[in-house]
N, C-alpha and C positions, 0 to 999 in steps of 0.2 A: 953417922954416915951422911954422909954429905949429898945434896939431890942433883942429883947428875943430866943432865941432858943431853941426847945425843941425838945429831944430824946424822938424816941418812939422804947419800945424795946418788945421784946416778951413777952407776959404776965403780961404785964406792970410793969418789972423787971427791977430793974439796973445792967447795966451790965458794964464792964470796956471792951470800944475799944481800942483795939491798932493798929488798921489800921487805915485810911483816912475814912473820912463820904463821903458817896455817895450821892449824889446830891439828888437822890431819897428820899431821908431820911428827907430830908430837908423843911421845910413852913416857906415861909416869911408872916411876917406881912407886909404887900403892901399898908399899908394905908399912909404911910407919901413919899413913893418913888413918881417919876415922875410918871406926865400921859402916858399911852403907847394904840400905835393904836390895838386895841382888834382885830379889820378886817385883820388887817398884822402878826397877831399869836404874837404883841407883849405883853408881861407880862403872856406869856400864856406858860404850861409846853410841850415840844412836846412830842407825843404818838409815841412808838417806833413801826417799820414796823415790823408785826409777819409774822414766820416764814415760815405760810402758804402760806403767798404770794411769797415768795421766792419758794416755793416750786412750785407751778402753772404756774410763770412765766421759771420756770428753764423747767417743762415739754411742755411747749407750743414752745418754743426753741428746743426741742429736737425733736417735730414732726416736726416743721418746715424743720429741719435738715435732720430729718429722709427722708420728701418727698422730698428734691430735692436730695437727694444720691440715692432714687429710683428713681427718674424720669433720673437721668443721666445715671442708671445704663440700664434702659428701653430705652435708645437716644440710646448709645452706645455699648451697648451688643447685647441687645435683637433685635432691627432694626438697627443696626451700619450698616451692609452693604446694605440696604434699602436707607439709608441716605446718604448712601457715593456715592449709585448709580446714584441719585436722584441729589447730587450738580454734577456730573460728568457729566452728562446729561446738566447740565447749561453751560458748554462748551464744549460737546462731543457730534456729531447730525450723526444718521445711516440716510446714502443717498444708494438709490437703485441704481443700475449697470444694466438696464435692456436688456435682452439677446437679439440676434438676431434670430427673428424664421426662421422656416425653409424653404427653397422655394418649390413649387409647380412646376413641370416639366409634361409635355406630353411624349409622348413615344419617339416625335422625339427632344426630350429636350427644346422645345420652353416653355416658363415661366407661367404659367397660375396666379402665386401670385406671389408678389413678396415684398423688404423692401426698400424703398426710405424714405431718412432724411429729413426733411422740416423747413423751420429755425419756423415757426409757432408750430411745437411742437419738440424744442430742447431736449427734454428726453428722447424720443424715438422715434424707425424708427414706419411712418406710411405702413398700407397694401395696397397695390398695386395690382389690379388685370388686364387681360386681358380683355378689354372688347369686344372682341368680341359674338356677340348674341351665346347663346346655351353652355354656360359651366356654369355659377352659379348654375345651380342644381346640380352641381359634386362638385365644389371647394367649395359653400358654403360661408362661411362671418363671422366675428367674431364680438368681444366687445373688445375697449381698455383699459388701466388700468383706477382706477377713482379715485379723489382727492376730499377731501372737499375744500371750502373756502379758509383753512389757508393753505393749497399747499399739505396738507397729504395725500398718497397715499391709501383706504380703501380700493380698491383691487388694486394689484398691480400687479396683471395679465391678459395676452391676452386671451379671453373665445373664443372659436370656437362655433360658431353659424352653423347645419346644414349642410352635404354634409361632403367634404376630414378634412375641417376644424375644427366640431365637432369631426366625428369619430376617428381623430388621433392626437387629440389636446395633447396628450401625448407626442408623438415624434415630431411633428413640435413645439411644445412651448418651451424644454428648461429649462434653472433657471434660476433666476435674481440672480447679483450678490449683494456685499454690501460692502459700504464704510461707513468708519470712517471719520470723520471731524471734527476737533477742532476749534472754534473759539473762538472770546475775547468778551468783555459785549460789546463793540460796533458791534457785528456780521462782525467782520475781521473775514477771515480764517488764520490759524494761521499754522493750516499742515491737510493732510489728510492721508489718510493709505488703501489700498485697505484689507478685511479680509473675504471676501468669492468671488472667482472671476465668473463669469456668466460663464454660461455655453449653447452653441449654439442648438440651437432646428439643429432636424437634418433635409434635406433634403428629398424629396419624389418623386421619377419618376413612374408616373401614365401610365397604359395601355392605357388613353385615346387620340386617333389619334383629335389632336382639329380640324382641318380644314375640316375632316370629320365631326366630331360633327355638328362644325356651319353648313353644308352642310345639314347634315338631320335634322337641328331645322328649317331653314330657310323654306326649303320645306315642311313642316311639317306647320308651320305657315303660309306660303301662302296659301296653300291650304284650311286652316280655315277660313282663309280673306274672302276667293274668293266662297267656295262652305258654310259654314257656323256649319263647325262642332266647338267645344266648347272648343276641346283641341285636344291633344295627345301627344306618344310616341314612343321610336322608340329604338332597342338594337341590337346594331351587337358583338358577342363572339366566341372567337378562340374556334373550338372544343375540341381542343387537350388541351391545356394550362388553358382554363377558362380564359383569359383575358377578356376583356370589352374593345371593341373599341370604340364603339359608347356608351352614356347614353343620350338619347335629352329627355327630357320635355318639352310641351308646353304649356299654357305660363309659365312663372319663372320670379324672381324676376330680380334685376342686383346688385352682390356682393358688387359693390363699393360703390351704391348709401345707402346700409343697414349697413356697414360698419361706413362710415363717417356719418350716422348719421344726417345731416343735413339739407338735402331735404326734409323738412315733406312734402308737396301737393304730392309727389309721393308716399312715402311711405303710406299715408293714400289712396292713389290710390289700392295701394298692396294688403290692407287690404281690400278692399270696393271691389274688384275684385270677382264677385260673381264663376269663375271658378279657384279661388284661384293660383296664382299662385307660392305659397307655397308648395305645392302639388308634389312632384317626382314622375308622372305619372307613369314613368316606374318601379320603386318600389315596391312604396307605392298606386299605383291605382289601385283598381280591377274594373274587366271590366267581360261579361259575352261571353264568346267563341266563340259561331257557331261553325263552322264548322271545325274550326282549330285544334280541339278535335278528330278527325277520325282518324287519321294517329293511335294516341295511341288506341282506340278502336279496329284499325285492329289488333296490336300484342296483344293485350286482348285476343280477338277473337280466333286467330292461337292460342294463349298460349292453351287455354282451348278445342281446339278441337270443336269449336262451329263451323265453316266452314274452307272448303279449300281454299286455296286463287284463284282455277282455278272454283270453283262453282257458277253459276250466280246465281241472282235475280233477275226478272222481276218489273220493276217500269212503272207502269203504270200513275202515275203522283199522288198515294197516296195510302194507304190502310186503310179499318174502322173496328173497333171490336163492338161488340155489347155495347149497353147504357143501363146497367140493370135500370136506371132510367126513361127511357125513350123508349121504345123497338122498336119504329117508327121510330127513330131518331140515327142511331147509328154513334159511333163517325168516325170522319173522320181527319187521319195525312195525311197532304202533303207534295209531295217532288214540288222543286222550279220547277222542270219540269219535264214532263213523258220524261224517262230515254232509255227505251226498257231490254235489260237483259244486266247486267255488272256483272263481277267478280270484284272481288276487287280490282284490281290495276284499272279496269275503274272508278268503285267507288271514287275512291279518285278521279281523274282525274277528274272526272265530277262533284263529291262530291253530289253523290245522298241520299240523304235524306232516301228513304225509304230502301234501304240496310242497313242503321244503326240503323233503327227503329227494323228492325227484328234482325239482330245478338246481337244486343244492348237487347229488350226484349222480343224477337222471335215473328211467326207470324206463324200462322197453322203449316204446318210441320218444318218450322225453328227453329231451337232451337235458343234461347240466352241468353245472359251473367247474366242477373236479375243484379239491382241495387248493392247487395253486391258486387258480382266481379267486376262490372263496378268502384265501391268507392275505392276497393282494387287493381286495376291498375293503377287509376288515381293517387294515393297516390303513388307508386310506384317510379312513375315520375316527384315526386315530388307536385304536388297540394293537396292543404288543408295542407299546411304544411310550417313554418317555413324555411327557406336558412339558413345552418347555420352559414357564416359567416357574422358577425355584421352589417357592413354596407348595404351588401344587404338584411340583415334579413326581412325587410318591414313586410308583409301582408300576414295573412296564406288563407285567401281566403274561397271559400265554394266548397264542392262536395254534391248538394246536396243525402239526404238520408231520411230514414220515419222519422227517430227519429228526424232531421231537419223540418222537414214538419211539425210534432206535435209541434215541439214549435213555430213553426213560424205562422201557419193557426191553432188555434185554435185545435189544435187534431185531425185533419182531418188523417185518413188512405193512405197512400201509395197506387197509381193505375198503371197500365199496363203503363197508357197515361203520368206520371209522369216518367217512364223509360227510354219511346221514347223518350222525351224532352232531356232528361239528354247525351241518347246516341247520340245526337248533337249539345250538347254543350252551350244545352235553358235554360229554369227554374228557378232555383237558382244557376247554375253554376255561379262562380266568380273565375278568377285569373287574375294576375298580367303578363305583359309583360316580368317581368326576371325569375317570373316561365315558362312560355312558351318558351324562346332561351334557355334556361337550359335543358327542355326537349328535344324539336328539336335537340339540339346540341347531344344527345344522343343515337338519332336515326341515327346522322349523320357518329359519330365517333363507334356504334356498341354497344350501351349498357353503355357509364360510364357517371354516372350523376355526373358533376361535380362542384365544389363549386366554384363559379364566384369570377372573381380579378379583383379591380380596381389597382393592379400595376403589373409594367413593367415586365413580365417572370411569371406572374398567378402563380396559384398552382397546375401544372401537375400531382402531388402527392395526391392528396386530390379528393378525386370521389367514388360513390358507384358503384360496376360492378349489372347492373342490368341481372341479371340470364336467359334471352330468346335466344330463339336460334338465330345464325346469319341470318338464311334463313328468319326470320321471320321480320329482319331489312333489309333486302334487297329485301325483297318483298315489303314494305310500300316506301323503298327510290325508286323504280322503277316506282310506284304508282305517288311519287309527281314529278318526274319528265315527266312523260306522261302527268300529270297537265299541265306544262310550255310548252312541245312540240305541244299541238293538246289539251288540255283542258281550264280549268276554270281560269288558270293561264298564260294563251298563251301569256299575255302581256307583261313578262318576259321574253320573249325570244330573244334573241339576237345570232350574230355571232361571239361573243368573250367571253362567257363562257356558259357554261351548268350550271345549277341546278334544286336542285328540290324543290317546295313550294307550298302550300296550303295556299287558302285565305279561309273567313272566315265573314259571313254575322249575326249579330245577334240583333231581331228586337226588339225596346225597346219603353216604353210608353202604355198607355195602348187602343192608338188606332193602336200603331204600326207604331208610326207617322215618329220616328227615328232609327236610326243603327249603331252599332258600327260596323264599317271597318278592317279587320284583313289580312294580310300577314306574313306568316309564310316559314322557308325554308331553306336551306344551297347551299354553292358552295364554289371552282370548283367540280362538280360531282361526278367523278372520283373519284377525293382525296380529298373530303372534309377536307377543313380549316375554315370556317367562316360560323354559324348560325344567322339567323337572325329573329325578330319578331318587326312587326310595327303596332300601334294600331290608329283609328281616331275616335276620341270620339265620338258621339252622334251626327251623319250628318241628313239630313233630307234626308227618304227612298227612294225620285225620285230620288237621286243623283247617278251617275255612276262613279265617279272620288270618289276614297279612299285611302286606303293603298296599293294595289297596282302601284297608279301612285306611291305615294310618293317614295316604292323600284327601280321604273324602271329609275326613275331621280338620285338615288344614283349609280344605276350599271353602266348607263353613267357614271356620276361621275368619278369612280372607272377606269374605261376604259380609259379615259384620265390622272386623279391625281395619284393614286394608284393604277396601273397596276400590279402590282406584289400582289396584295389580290386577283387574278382574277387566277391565274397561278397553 
């Protein structure tokens, strides 16, 4: 058979080619050629690749292309320096520079904190305190910086916990500085670069006399041991300046042991201390007066014309007003003992009770003061009220009044017998031991209530002048010092200094079972320089040793160590 080839033309027309025949064109007759593998595409025509696949794969190219020009352009644009900062950090490590705080000084410069380096914590100085008994409730205690696990610093500051160390954590703390360090992948240091240098917490020289302090915490503490009261406090303040010599609380914690941290049996001692000795007595305690309240009742009194200071009142050992509930029964106020007739400078002296019942909320023909003015002198001088500077801010305390009574008894009306109480310092009366030297020092220096310092040179400058007349301050100081000569106060008396003070009994419980102990007062006489108020917490009422032992073992004191407070 002969191999045939046959054109096929359009229309099944002849046409004369004068180019080359294209393959396509082409059919073989395949019957007599070789066998070929069908499975291997041989004897078979290939099908040519359309266009559209060319087109698909060129765009699936082109996204591909497209997303990593965006993805580089989103590395290195948009987070470039994100990333830069990030590998830069894999050899660049910020190390803290931590500052030196500031030291803690007495008035006479001795150290009450202080910074010692320890090879147990190479990064920074640990705190150091004084341990001698009776300053932690002044200096107070802190927290040191803290690290996770992997060594990172999550705070990287010293927190003042309480007392000098809270209140002025500002200026004693400082800034930490910060260093650069470069290393290599093997953690070589490679260089480092100081780029913020620390900066030193500043120093602080405090008004407080330490060896005093401990002298009236100790005594203050033994006396709790020995008679069995629960606490106390104790405040000596320059009249003139506002300083704070003494601040004692008892008990208190111990700065070092709260500090480091690591004592728990004691620290959970601290805590399980049912008279708390967290507590800044002297602050932050209110306590209820007695009798210690008269001295200001007297310039109430003169203020307002309520009596003279040379007019007696007979104390017969109480007086009763009628009991509209009872008309058989009428009530009966006592004075601690029949009196006979005192003007008011005996009064004080002898601190008769029923003289301040009547000028307080009169009696037949006595006039007195009624609740209101009694609220509004006591305020005067500070009670019921706010210190306004921070650290001694503590506790505004109570005076009581009706509107107090209503919320506290149920609604119950304001009585005669509610006045008497008040005007000696019973009831709901509450203040604080630094409101009380605040006052005192006021009466001592003539009228300026001044704002208490715990540092060295006070704030001479900063005082309200309370508006009474001078005779009416030198009738009350003439008053507490007849106290100390031949009265209530006799036990003060000594032969190397004069002053004047007013103690202070007031009965607590509701069998009357206990008492708080008060001593109140200033000295040298003359020329007063130095107020004082010491309080003994909740004694049991047979006791005869209180606050005034406790003043009379410091004026010793004073008589021997610090002779020149006496002068």
């Amino acid at each position: 058979m002969y191999n045939r080839v046959r054109f096929f033309f359009k229309n099944n027309s002849y046409k004369d080619r004068s180019k080359d025949i294209d393959p396509d064109e082409i059919f073989l007759d395949s019957e007599n050629l070789p066998k070929f593998d069908t499975n291997q595409f041989e004897g078979r025509i290939e099908k040519p690749i359309s266009s559209r696949t060319f087109i698909f794969f060129g765009a699936v190219c082109s996204l591909i292309i497209s997303l990593f020009f965006m993805r580089s352009f989103f590395l290195q644009v948009v987070n470039g320096s994100t990333y830069w900062q990030r590998s830069e950090n894999n050899r660049l490590r910020y190390t803290l520079i931590f500052t030196k705080r500031g030291i803690i000084y007495d008035r006479f410069d001795n150290k009450l904190a202080w910074n010692k380096y320890d090879e147990s914590s190479p990064e920074f100085a640990l705190r150091k305190y004084d341990d001698t008994p009776g300053l932690s409730s002044v200096v107070g205690y802190l927290k040191y910086p803290s690290k996770d696990k992997y060594g990172f610093y999550y705070n990287e500051d010293f927190v003042g916990y309480d007392g000098v160390e809270k209140f002025y954590n500002n200026i004693l703390a400082g800034q930490n500085g910060l260093k650069i360090v470069e290393i290599d992948a093997s953690q070589k240091l490679q260089s480092e670069n100081t780029i913020r240098l620390p900066e030193d917490g500043k120093d602080l020289k405090l008004s407080i006399d330490s060896p005093l302090q401990t002298k009236l915490y100790n005594t203050i503490a033994n006396l709790s041991h020995a008679v069995g009261f629960t606490g106390g406090a104790g405040v000596i303040m320059d009249v003139n300046t506002g300083e704070v010599i003494t601040l004692a609380s008892y008990p208190e914690y111990d700065s070092q042991i709260l500090t480091d941290g690591t004592d728990e049996a004691t620290i959970n001692q601290y805590l399980k201390n049912k008279n708390n000795p967290f507590l800044n007595r002297a602050i932050d305690g209110l306590y209820t007066p007695g009798s210690i309240v008269k001295p200001f009742m007297s310039i109430a009194a003169l203020s307002e014309n309520i009596i003279d200071p040379k007019t007696k009142i007979l104390s017969t050992g109480s007086i009763s007003i009628p009991n509209i509930y009872d008309p058989l029964h009428p009530s009966v106020f006592k004075d601690w003992r029949a009196q006979g007739y005192v003007d008011m400078r005996q009064a004080l002296a002898v601190s008769s009770d029923v003289y301040f019942y009547e000028i307080g909320g009169g009696y037949q023909d006595q006039k007195g003061l009624g609740i209101t003015l009694i609220d509004k002198y006591m305020s005067d001088f500070g009670f019921g009220k706010d210190i306004p500077d921070g650290f001694f801010k503590g506790v505004s305390g109570v005076i009581p009044d009706p509107q107090w009574k209503k919320e506290n008894f149920n609604g119950e009306d304001w009585r005669i017998g509610d006045t008497y109480h008040t005007s000696i310092g019973q009831y709901g009366f509450q203040v604080s031991p630094i409101q009380v030297v605040r006052a005192v020092a006021s009466i001592a220096n003539g009228g300026k209530l001044l704002e208490p310092s715990i540092f060295f040179g006070g704030n001479p400058d900063k005082f309200v002048q309370l508006g009474f007349n001078q005779d009416y301050f030198k009738t009350v100081r003439e008053g507490m010092k007849l106290g100390v000569d031949s009265g209530i106060a006799i036990g003060l008396k000594s032969d190397f200094v004069s002053l004047g003070a007013k103690t202070g009994t007031a009965e607590l419980g509701s069998k009357k079972q206990f008492v708080n102990s008060w001593v109140t007062g200033f000295f040298p006489y003359d020329n007063p320089k130095y107020a004082f108020a010491i309080i003994m917490e909740k004694g049991p009422v047979g006791n005869t040793m209180g606050a005034l032992y406790v003043m009379r073992q410091i004026l010793d004191w004073l008589s021997v160590n610090r002779y020149q407070y006496l002068k």
